[in-house]
C-alpha positions in Angstrom: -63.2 41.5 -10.8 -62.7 37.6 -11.7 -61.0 38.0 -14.9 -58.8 40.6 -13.4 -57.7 38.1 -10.4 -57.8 35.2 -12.9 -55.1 37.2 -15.1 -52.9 38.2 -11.9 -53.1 34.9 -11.2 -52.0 33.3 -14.5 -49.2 36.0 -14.8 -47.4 34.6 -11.3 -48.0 31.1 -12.1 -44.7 29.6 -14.2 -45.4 26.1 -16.2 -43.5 24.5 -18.9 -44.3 23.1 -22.2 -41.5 21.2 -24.4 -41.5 20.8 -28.4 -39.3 22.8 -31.4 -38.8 26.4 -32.4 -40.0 26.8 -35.2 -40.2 30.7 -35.3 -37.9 33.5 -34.3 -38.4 37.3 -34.4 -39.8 39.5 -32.1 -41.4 36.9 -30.6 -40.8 32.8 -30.5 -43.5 30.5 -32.4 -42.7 26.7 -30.8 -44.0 23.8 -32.4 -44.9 21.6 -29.0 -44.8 17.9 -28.5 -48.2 17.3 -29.0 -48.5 19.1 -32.4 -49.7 22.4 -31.8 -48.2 25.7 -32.8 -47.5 28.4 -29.7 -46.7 31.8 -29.7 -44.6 33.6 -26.9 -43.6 37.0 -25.8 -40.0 36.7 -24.8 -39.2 37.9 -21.5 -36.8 40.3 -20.3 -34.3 37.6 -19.2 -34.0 35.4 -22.3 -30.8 35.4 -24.3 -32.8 35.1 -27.7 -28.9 34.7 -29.3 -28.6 31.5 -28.3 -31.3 29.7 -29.7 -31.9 28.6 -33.1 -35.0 27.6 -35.4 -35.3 24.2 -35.0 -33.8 23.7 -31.6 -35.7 21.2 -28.9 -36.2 24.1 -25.9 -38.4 23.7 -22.7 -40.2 26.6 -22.2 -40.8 28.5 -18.8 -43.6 30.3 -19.5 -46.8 32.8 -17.4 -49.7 33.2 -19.1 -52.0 30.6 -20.6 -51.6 28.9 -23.6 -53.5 29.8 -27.1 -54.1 33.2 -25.3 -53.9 36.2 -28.0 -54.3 39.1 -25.2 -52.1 38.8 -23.2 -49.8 36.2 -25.2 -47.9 33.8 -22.7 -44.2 35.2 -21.5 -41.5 32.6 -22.1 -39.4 33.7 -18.5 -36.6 31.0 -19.7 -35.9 29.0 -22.7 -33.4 26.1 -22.3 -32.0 24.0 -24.8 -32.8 20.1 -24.1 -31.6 17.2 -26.4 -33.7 16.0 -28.9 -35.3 12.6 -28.8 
């Protein structure tokens, strides 16, 4: 029963994380600030056509990070200028 309120809890929670796409497809692989590789499920709202391997994005994301079941859901991906 914990796990199960742990992952309804993690799915209605939104954070953000910043860094680099560095993988497109059926899903988005983003290299992040701080080095590490992510991988996101895109969500039903993101315009996918707009973005571009190598673009600096901020991420909008449920789900927690490094998690292979369920993956995290990137609910918006916004371009930001690199730095």
């Amino acid at each position: 029963m914990r796990g199960l309120l742990t992952g309804i809890l993690a799915a209605l929670i939104l954070l953000t994380v910043n860094g680099v796409v560095n993988c497109m497809g059926d899903f988005l692989v983003l290299l992040t600030d701080d080095g590490t590789y992510q991988v996101f499920d895109f969500g039903e709202d993101v315009d996918q056509g707009r973005l571009e391997e190598g673009d600096s994005v901020t991420v909008t994301y449920t789900g927690e990070l490094g998690s292979e079941d369920p993956v995290p859901v990137a609910v918006s991906v916004e371009k930001t200028d690199a730095v």
